[in-house]
N, C-alpha and C positions, 0 to 999 in steps of 0.2 A: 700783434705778436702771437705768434702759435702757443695754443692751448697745452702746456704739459700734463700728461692722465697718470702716465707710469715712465720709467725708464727709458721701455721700447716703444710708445705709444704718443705720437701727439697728434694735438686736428690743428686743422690747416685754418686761416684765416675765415675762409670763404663758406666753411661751414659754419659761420657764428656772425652772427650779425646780431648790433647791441643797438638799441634806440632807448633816447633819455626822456623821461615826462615827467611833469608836476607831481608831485608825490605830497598826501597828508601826512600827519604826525610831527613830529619832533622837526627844528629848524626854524621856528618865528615867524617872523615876516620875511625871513628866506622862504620860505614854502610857497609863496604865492608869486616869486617873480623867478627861482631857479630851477632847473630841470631835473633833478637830483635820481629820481628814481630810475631803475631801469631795466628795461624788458630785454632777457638775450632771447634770442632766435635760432634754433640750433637744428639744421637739416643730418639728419644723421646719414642720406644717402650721398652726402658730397663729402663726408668725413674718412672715407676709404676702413671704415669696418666692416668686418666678418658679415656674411649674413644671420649666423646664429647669433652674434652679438647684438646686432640691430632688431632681432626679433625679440631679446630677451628686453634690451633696451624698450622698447616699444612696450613690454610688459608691465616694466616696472615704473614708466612716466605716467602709466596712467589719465588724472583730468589735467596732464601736463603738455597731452599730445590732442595738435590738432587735425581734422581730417585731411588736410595734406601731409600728416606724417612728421609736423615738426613740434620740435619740444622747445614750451615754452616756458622762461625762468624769469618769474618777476621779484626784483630785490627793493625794498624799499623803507631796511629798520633803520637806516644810516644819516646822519646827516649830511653827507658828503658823497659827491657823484661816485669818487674813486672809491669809495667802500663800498657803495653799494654796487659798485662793476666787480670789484675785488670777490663780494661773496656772491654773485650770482656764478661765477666764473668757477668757484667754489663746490658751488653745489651741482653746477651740471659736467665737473669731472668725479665728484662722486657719486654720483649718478652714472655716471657712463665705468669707472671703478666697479659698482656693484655690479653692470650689466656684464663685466669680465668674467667674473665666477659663475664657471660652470657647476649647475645645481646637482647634488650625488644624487646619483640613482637608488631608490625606493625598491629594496629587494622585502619578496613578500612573506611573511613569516607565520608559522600558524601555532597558536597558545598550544603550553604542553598539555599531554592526557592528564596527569595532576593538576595546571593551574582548572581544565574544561572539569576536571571531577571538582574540585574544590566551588569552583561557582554555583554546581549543580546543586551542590551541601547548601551554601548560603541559601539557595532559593530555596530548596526545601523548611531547610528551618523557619527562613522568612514567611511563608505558607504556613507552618504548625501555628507560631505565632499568632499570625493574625485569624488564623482557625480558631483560638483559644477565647480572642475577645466574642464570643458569641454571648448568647444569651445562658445564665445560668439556670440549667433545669435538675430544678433539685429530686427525690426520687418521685417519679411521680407513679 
């Protein structure tokens, strides 16, 4: 069943691919015979996103992306397959959410002539200061 991200936005089957493995932790002697945990596989060039989206995506996956390009999302707090398919499913639409927002542009700004004279002041005093700790010579 297709991935919903946002209203206008869903991925298609074929970019998500989910494989289930043995998973430690919590589950008993379920841990050693069911498959509970589970790795999604998610090709963001068969997903039909933006290029700017896939570059910022690609940004933000980080040790999540491998050198083919796909994002890997391993889930495995859950004792149960469908929880843990549930929040992997989860996290790699809010992950692909955050790679929606377009980041505001950085306009460049320069300290007023007051705040540059005001820091000048500090340093100076800061200088008298520690001018002051010298040695005291009395009249010689």
């Amino acid at each position: 069943m297709p991935l919903a991200i946002t209203a206008s936005l869903t991925i298609p089957d074929e970019a998500v691919e989910e494989r289930f493995v043995r998973a430690s932790g919590p589950g008993g002697q379920n841990v050693n015979k069911v498959a509970t945990a589970v790795q999604l596989r998610f090709d963001p060039a068969r997903a039909g996103l933006t290029d700017e989206v896939r570059d910022r995506l690609r940004a933000i996956a980080g040790s999540r992306l491998t050198d083919d390009g796909i994002v890997v999302i391993d889930a495995r707090s859950h004792r149960t397959q469908s929880q843990n398919r549930d929040e992997a499913r989860e996290r790699l639409a809010d992950l692909i959410r955050r790679a929606l927002v377009r980041p505001k542009r950085r306009h460049k700004t320069k300290p007023s002539r007051a705040a540059q004279a005001r820091r000048v002041d500090v340093k100076k005093h800061r200088g008298e200061t520690k001018r002051a700790r010298g040695r005291y010579r009395g009249d010689e």
